[in-house]
N, C-alpha and C positions, 0 to 999 in steps of 0.2 A: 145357403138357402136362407132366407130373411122368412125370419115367422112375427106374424101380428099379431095379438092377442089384442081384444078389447076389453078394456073392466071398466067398472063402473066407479066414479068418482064423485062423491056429492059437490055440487056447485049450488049457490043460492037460489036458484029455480028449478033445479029438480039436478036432474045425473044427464054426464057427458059421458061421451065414449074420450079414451085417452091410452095410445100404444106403449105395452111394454116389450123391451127390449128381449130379447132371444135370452136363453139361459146359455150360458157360457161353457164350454167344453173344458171337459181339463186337460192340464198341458201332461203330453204321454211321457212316457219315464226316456229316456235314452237310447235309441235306435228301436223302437217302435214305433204304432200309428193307434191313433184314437180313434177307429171305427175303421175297417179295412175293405168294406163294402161286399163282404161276403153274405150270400143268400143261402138259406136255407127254406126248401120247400117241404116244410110239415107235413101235407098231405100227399105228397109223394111218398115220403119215408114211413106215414102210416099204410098208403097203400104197398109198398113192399115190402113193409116189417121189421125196420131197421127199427124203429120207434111207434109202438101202440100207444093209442090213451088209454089204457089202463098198468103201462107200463111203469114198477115200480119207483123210476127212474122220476117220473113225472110229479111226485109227491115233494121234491125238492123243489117244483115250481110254482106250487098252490097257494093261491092266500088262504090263508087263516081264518077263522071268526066271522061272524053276524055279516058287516059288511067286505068281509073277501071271499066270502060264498055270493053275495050277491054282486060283486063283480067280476067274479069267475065265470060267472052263468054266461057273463057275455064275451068272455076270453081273456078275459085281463089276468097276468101270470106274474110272478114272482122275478128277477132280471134272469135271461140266460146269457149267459157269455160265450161271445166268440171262441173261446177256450176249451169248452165245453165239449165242441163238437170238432171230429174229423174232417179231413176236407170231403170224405162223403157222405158227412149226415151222421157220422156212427155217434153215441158217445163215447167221448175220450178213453177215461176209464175203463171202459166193460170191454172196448178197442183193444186197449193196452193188454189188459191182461188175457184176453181171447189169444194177442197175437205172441205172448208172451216176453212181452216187451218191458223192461223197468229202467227205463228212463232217468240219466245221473246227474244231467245238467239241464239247463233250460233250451238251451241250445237241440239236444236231440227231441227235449218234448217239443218242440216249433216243427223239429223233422220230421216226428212220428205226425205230427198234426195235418201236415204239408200245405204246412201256408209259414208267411213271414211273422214276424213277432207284432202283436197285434193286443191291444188293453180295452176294447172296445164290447158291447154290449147289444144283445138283438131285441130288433123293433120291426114290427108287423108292418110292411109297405104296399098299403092299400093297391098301386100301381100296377104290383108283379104279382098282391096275394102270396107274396114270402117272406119270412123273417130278413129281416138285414143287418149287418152290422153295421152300428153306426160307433157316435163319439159319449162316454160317457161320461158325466155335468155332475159337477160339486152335487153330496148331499141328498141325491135322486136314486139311486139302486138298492135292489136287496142283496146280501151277502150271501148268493147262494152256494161259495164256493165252500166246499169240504171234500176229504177222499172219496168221495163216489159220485165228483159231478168235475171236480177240477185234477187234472193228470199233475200238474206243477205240486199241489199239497198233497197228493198219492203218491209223491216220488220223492215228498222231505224238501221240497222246494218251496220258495217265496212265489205266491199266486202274484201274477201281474197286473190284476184291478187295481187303483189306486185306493189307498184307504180312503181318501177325501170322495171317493163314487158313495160310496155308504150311508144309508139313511142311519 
């Protein structure tokens, strides 16, 4: 998908419009994918309870401070990772350990997850009105992974975001 930005550029008579190029994906680690295209329906999973908005869970997605209460207001969240979440919406974590699960390689956390190996990150798709997984870009994401959001660092494992995603 080709995305157009226009900025502005001064030129000797005033500002032109002038296209910047797409922000560039990073290359995924070795038998993974950079965005796996997995939806998650937020308001589904609030209406059944898998996940509330006042769920403690949600504190690891909030910005911070003056200006990330005032972009919160309008939904803008901290990154969630494809990682994060089971393939039905649970989070990983609270999953694992409900199901009594402790996962020793990467390998079972992708089985417990039930999806393929995936370093990708969720973005709101106006289309469907569900988060998506897409591809995560040099430099752009928050590090929301810790033991009670990522199953990989709850299990003594190397989390599969790339460090280069990282603001």
């Amino acid at each position: 998908k080709l995305e157009l930005r226009l900025t502005a550029a001064p030129v000797a008579r005033g500002l032109r419009a002038r296209a910047c190029s797409p922000p560039m994906a990073l290359e995924a680690p070795a038998n993974y994918v950079n965005g796996c295209g997995f939806e998650f329906d937020a308001k589904q999973a609030e209406a059944s309870g898998k996940m509330k908005k006042d769920d403690p869970i949600q504190e690891y997605y909030k910005k911070k401070g003056f200006f990330g209460a005032i972009t919160g207001a309008f939904g803008d969240k901290k990154t969630m990772y494809c990682h994060h979440l089971t393939q039905d919406g649970m989070p990983a974590v609270r999953a694992a350990q409900q199901a009594g699960k402790a996962p020793k390689t990467a390998e079972e956390v992708w089985e417990f997850l039930g999806r393929k190996p995936c370093c990708g990150r969720f973005a709101y798709d106006s289309s469907t009105g569900k988060l998506k997984c897409g591809p995560v870009i040099k430099g752009d994401h928050d590090n929301t992974c810790n033991p009670e959001t990522c199953l990989f660092i709850a299990s003594g494992l190397d989390c599969p975001t790339p460090p280069a995603a990282h603001k």
